[in-house]
N, C-alpha and C positions, 0 to 999 in steps of 0.2 A: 962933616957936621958932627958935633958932640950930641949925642941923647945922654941923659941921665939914666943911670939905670940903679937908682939908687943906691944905698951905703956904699961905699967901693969904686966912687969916683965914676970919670965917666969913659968911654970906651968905642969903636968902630961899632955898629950894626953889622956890618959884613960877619961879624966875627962875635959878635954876641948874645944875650938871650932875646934882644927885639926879633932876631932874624929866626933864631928858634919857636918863638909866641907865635910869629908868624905861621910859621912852616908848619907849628901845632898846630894851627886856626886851620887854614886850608887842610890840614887832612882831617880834622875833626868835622868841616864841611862837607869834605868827600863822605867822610863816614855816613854825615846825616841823609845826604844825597843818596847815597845807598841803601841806609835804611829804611826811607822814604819807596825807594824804588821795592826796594824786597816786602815792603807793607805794601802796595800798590799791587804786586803780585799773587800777594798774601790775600788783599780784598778779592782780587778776582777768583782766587781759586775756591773762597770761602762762595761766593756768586754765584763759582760754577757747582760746587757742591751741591751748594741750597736747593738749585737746580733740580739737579741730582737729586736730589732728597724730595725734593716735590714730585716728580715723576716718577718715583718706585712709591711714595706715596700715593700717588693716581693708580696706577698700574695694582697697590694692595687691597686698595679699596675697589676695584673694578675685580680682583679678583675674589674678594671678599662676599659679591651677592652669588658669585658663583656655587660657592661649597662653602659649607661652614668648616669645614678644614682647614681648606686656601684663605679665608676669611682668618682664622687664628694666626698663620703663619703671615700675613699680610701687616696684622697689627703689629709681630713682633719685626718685623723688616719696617714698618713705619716709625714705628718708637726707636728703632735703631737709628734710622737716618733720623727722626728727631735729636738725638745725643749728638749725630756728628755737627747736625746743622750750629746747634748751640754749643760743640767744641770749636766748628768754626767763628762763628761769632764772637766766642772769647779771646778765639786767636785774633783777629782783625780789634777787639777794643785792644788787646795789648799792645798791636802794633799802632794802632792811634797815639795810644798811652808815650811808646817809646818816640814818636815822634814828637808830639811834644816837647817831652824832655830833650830830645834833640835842639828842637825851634830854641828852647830854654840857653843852652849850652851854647850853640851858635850865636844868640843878641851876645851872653856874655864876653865874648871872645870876639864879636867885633866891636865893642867897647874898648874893650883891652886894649886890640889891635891900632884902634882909631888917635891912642893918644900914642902911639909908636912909631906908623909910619903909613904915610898913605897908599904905598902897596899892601900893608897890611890893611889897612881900609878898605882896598878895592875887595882883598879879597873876604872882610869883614861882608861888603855887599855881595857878595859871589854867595854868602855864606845865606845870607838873609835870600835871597832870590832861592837857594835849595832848603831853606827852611820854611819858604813861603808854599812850595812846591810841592814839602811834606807836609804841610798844613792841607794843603788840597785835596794829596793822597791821602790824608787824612779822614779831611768831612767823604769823599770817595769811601774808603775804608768804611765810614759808620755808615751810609749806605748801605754800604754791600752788606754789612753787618743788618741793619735794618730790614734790609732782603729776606737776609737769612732767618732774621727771628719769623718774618711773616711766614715763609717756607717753612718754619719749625712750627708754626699754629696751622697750617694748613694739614701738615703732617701731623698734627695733634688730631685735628678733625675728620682725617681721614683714620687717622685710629681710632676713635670714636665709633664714626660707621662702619669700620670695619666690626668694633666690638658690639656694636647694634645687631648687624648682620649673623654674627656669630650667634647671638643670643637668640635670634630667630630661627635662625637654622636649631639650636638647642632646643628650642620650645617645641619647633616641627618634631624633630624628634623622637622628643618625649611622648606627644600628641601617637606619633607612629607606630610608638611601643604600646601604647595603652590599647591602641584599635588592633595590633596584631594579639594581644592580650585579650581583647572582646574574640575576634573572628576563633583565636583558641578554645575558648570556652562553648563558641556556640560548636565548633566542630567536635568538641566534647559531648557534648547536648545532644547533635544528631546522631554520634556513635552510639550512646545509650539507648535514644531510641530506635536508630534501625537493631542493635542487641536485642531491644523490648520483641520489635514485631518479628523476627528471626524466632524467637520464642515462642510469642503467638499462633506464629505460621506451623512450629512446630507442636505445638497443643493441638489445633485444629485438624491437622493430618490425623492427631490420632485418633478421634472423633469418627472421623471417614474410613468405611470399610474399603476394603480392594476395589477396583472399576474394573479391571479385567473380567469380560466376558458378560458383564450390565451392561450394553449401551442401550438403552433407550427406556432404562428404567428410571425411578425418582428413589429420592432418600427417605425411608423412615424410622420411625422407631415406635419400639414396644414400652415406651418410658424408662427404660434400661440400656439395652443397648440398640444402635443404627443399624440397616439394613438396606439392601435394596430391594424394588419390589416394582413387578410388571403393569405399568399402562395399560388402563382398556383403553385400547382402538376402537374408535366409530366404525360404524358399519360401513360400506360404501354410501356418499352423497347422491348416485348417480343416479337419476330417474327418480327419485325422491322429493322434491320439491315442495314445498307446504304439507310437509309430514312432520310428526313429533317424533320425538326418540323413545322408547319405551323398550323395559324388559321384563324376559317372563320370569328372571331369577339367576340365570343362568345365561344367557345370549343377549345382545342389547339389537335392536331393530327400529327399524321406522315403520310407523302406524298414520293412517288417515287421519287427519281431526273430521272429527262427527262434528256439525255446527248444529245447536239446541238452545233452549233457553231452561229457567228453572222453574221446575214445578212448585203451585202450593193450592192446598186445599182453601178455597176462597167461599166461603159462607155468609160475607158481613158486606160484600157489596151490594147495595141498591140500585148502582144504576146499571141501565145495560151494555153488556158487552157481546164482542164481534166475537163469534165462534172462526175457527181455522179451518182450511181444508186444506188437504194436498191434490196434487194431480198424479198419485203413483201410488199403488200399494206396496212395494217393494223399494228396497235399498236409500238412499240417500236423497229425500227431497230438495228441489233444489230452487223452487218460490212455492207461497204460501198463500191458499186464497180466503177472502172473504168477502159475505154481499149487502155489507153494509146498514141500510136498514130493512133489507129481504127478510134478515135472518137475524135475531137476538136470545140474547141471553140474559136473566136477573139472576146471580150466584147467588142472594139473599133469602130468593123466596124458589129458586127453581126453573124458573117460568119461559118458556121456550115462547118465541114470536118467528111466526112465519107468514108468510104472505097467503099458503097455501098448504094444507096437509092429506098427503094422499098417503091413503094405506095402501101399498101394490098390493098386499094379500086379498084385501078386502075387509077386511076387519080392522075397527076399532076399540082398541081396550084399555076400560079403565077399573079401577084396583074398586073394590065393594065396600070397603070402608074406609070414610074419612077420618085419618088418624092426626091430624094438624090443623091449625086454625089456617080459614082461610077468608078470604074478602073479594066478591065479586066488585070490580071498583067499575063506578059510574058509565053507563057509555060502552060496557060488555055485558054479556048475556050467557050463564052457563048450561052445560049440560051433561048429564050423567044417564048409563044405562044398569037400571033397577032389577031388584032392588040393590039398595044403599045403605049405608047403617050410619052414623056418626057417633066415635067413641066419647064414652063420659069426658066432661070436662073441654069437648071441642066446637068448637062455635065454625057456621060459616053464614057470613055478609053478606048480606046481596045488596047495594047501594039502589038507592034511591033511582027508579028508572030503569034498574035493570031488572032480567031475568033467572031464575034455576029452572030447569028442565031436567026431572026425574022419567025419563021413560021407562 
């Protein structure tokens, strides 16, 4: 069969450029088919990277709350496999890219092929079937690429908290330095004052004479200088019991209490009072008698009441002159042994009903 093969008449296919177009087509197929295959490769390795880069991502930011150290070094290993993630991904669009142009190259060439010869045809479709294939490996590839950007924002994220973390730990820190900064200053603070009382302690020593050879004395002073000086000791307590302490100047002792009451010259009372007696003439009385209305007393006017008045001697005596106003009151009856005189100026009463008796 003649094919045309333009200008230049017509010619065998065995033997001319149809069989050549050909033979291009098919290996430009293979090629695509291969490139296809090596993108296909390429997505996955960029997949497995991604991978990769998310879990040393995970792994930076787990070690990130650990130390703010590990947390720096985390971020720069996260942003690193961020670069590769996004080197991968550029790789996988380029190999999208070349496939296409592939798919591109192949329709043209079985165009070509298609008005040339039906083996070139077939492998015009051979060509479209590996161009369909890299179209697949393709939308595959931006996957994997699509993978890898999420991988790359995950690892952006995790650099983030990593750089959170960091910054935390920073803040602690700082926080740590300022409190060791405080506890320095107070330890400054009580240096000075234990310096102070070391001081103090050392003034007050000087103050205090020796203690050797005082014990049991107290501290005084003459308003100039201190001294020590000897305790009076109590006497012995023993056999002493409701005694007071007293001294003659010189020895200190226990003394009875004498129990008394206090005297006073009583001239201005009017009514009567109980005179006292004791039952001892000697030493320390110990009850106190009186008899009541037997026996009275008027501090006002003098006036002794008794029931009964016995002179043991025999004799009764009374004084020759009345030197004081006096008043026989109603309901008594007096008597005196004469003669009697009464001084100028002295009056004496005799109440209505009663008596005076000058013997």
């Amino acid at each position: 069969m003649a094919i045309y093969r333009g200008v230049g008449g017509t010619g065998e296919s065995s033997s001319d450029s149809t069989i050549n177009a050909a033979t291009a087509l098919a290996a430009a197929s293979a090629a695509s088919a291969a490139a296809a295959l090596a993108s296909e490769i390429a997505a996955e390795t960029a997949e497995t990277n991604a991978a990769s880069s998310a879990s040393s991502a995970s792994s930076s930011a787990t070690s990130a709350t650990s130390s703010a150290s590990a947390a720096s070094t985390s971020a720069t290993n996260a942003a690193s496999s961020e670069s590769s993630a996004a080197s991968s991904a550029s790789s996988a669009s380029t190999s999208a890219t070349n496939a296409a142009t592939s798919e591109t190259n192949a329709a043209s060439s079985a165009s070509s092929a298609s008005s040339s010869a039906t083996t070139a045809t077939t492998q015009a479709s051979n060509a479209s079937t590996s161009a369909s294939t890299a179209t697949t490996k393709a939308s595959e590839a931006a996957t994997s690429a699509t993978n890898a950007a999420s991988s790359a924002s995950a690892a952006s994220t995790s650099a983030t908290n990593a750089a959170s973390s960091a910054s935390t730990a920073s803040t602690a820190a700082t926080t740590a330095t300022t409190k060791a900064s405080e506890a320095s200053t107070s330890a400054s603070n009580a240096a000075t004052s234990a310096t102070n009382a070391a001081a103090s302690a050392t003034l007050a020593a000087s103050y205090t004479p020796s203690q050797t050879g005082h014990a049991g004395e107290f501290l005084t002073t003459d308003g100039t200088s201190t001294s020590w000086a000897a305790v009076d000791a109590l006497p012995s307590q023993t056999g002493n019991a409701g005694e007071y302490l007293t001294t003659d100047g010189t020895t200190a002792s226990w003394a009875a209490i004498t129990p008394g009451a206090s005297i006073s010259n009583d001239t201005a009372t009017t009514s009567n009072v109980y005179p006292l007696f004791a039952s001892a003439t000697t030493g320390v009385p110990t009850t106190l008698y009186t008899s009541n209305a037997k026996y009275l007393y008027k501090p006002s006017t003098g006036e002794l009441q008794a029931s009964a008045l016995i002179a043991s001697n025999g004799i009764v005596v009374n004084s020759q002159t009345i030197s004081s106003d006096y008043t026989i009151a109603a309901g008594n009856n007096g008597m005196s042994a004469g003669p009697v005189s009464i001084s100028n100026g002295i009056t004496v009463t005799v109440s209505t009903g009663s008596v005076w008796t000058v013997l």
